[in-house]
N, C-alpha and C positions, 0 to 999 in steps of 0.2 A: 351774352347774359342769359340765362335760366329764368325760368317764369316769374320764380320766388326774386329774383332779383341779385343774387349770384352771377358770377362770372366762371362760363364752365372753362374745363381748364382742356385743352386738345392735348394728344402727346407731342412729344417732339417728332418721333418719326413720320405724324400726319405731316406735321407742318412742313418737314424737311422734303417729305415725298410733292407736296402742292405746291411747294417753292420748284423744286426740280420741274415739276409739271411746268410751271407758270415758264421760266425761264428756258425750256429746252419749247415750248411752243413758239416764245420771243423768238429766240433763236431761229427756230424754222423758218417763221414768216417773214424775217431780215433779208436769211440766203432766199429767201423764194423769189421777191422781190426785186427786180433792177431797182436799186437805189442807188446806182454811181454818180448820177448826174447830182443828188444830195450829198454826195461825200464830205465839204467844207460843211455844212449842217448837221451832217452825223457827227462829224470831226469836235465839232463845238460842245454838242449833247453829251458826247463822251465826256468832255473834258468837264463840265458842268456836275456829271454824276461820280466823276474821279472827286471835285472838288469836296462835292457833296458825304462822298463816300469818307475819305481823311478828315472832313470836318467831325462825324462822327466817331471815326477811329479812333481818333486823338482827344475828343471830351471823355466818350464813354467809362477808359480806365481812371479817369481826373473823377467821376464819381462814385468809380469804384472805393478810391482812397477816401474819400470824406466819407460813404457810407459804412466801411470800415469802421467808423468812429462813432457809428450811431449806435445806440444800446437796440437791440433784436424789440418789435414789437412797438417802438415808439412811432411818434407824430415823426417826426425827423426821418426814421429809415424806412416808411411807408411811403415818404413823397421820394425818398430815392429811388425807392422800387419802380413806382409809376413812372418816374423820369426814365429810369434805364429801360423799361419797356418800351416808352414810345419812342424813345431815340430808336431804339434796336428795330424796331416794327416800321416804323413810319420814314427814316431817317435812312437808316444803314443798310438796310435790307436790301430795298427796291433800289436805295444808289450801288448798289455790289451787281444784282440783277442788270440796270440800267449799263454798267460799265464793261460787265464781262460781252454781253452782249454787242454792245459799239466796237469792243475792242476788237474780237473776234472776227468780227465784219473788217473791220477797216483793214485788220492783219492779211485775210484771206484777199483783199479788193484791194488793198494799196502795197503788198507786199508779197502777198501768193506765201505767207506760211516762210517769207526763207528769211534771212539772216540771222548770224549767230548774237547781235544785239539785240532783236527780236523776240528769242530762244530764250537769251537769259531776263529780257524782261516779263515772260509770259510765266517762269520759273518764279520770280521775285513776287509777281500779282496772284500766284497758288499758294505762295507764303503767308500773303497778305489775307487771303482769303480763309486759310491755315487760322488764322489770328483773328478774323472775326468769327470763327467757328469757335475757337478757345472762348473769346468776348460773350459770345452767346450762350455758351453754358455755363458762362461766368454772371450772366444773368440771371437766370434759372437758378443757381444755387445762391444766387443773393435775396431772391424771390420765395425761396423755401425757407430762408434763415439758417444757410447751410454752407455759408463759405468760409473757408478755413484758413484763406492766405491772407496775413498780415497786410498794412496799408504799405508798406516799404515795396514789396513784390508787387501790387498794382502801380507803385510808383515806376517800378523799373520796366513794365511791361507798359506803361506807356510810350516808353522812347523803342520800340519796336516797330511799330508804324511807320514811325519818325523816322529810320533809318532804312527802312524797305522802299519809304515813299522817295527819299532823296536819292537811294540808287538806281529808282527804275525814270525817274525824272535824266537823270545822267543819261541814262541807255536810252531812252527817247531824243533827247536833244544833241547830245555826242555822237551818239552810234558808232562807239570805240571799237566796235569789230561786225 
């Protein structure tokens, strides 16, 4: 907030550059770390900020649809705005950050980087990542009063998650190759 009581606005490329900062630090200080004796604690954390992470994946677009429906400037698509912000800020973000990070570790510590289930699930979770980067400027432009896709197309872009999340769940617990 501004003196006057404003909310100043950062660009995106700060925030993207401070996030990279934050999470490539995370990252450092994990590999620096003998954490292997915690690995069942990492293990859990992960899967906690996995949960945390699809929890948000999977509402976010559900708000995008009803905010669709709010006329530009009302009572109604101000508190969507507010919701889809802190979901995205507080919710989604740091569990993406939280995930890429555990997972990373666990791949290199319980796996050394190899298998071709592995591969394809690290492929599936850039997708996914793919899509909360889509979801994020999909914020932004609902924040400006500037989004232009219909509530049908956030309808269909919610089963996206849904179907990235169920394949990389298969390649975790299958390990088909």
């Amino acid at each position: 907030m501004s003196s006057n009581g404003e909310r100043t606005v950062t660009s995106p490329v700060v925030r993207a550059v401070v996030a990279l900062l934050i999470l490539g630090g995370l990252t450092a200080m994990v590999f620096a770390v003998d954490l292997s004796r915690f690995y069942l604690w990492i293990k859990a954390l992960h899967v906690v900020a996995v949960i945390a992470w699809m929890a948000g994946m999977l509402y976010l677009p559900r708000l995008f649809v009803y905010h669709c429906d709010a006329e530009a400037g009302s009572v109604q698509s101000e508190t969507f705005k507010v919701m889809e912000r802190r979901l995205l800020r507080a919710i989604i973000n740091p569990a993406m950050m939280v995930t890429w990070v555990l997972g990373l570790w666990m791949a290199w510590q319980g796996f050394g980087f190899s298998g071709g289930w592995l591969h394809a699930k690290i492929a599936l979770v850039i997708a996914m990542s793919a899509m909360h980067g889509y979801f994020s400027a999909a914020v932004r432009r609902f924040a400006e009063d500037r989004n232009e896709k219909p509530a049908r197309h956030w309808r269909m872009m919610n089963e996206v998650p849904t179907v990235l999340m169920i394949a990389i769940v298969v390649l975790v617990i299958v390990k088909p190759f």
